[in-house]
C-alpha positions as CSV (number, residue, x, y, z in Angstrom):
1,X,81.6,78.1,45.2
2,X,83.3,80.2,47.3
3,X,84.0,79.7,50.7
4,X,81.9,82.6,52.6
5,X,79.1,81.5,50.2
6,X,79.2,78.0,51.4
7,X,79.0,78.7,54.8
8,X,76.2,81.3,54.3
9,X,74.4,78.0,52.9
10,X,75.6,75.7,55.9
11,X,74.2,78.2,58.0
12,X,71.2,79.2,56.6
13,X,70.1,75.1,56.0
14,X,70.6,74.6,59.6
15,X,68.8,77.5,60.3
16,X,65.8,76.6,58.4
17,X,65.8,73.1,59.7
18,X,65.4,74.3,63.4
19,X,62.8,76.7,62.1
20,X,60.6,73.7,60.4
21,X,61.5,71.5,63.7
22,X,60.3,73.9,66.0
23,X,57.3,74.6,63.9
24,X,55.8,70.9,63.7
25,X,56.6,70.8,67.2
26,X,54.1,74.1,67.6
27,X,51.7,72.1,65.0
28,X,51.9,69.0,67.2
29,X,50.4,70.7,70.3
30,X,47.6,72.8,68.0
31,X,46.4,69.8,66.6
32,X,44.0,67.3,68.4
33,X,45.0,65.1,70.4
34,X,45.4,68.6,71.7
35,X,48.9,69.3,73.7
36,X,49.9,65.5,72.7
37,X,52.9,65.2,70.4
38,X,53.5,62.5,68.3
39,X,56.5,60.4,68.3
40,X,57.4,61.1,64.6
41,X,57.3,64.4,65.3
42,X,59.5,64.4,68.1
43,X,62.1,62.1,66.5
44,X,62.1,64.4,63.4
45,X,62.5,67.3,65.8
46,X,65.8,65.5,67.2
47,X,67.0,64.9,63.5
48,X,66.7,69.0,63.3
49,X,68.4,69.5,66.5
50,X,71.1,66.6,64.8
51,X,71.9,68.3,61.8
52,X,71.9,71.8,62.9
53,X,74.5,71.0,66.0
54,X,76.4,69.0,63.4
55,X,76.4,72.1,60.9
56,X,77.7,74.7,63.9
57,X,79.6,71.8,65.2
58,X,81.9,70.9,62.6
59,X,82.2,74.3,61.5
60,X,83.3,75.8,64.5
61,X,85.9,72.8,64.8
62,X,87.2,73.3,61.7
63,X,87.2,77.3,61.8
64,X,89.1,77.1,65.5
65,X,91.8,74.8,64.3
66,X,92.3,76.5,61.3
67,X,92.9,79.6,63.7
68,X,95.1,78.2,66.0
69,X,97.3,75.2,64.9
70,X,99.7,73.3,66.7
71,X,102.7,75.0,67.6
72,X,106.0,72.7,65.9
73,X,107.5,69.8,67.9
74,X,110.2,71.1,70.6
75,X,113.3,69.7,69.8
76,X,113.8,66.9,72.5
77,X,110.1,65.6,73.0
């Protein structure tokens, strides 16, 4: 797999996964109780919210210090 491919699929699973959050959230407040959420849905909501910010997390790390690495050791330090 190559590398742009596996980031179009990193960023398309996040992507998806704040899409299903958000709509169970909007589910939750359609459905009676009306405007009540339950707590399953809100802690799989936060597991969305988890593994998207870890997706864009780690991949901006990694991407950044791939970019820029660490300039060699001054002689002396």
């Amino acid at each position: 797999m190559s590398k742009e491919t596996k980031e179009s699929v990193q960023i398309w699973s996040a992507v998806g996964m704040l899409a299903v959050g958000v709509a169970l959230v909007i589910a939750g407040f359609i459905v009676s109780p009306t405007g009540e959420v339950s707590e399953s849905v809100l802690w799989f909501f936060a597991q969305c919210l988890i593994y998207a910010g870890s997706i864009f997390g780690i991949g901006i790390y990694w991407r950044d210090k791939k970019a820029s690495p660490l300039p060699p050791p001054q002689e002396g330090e």
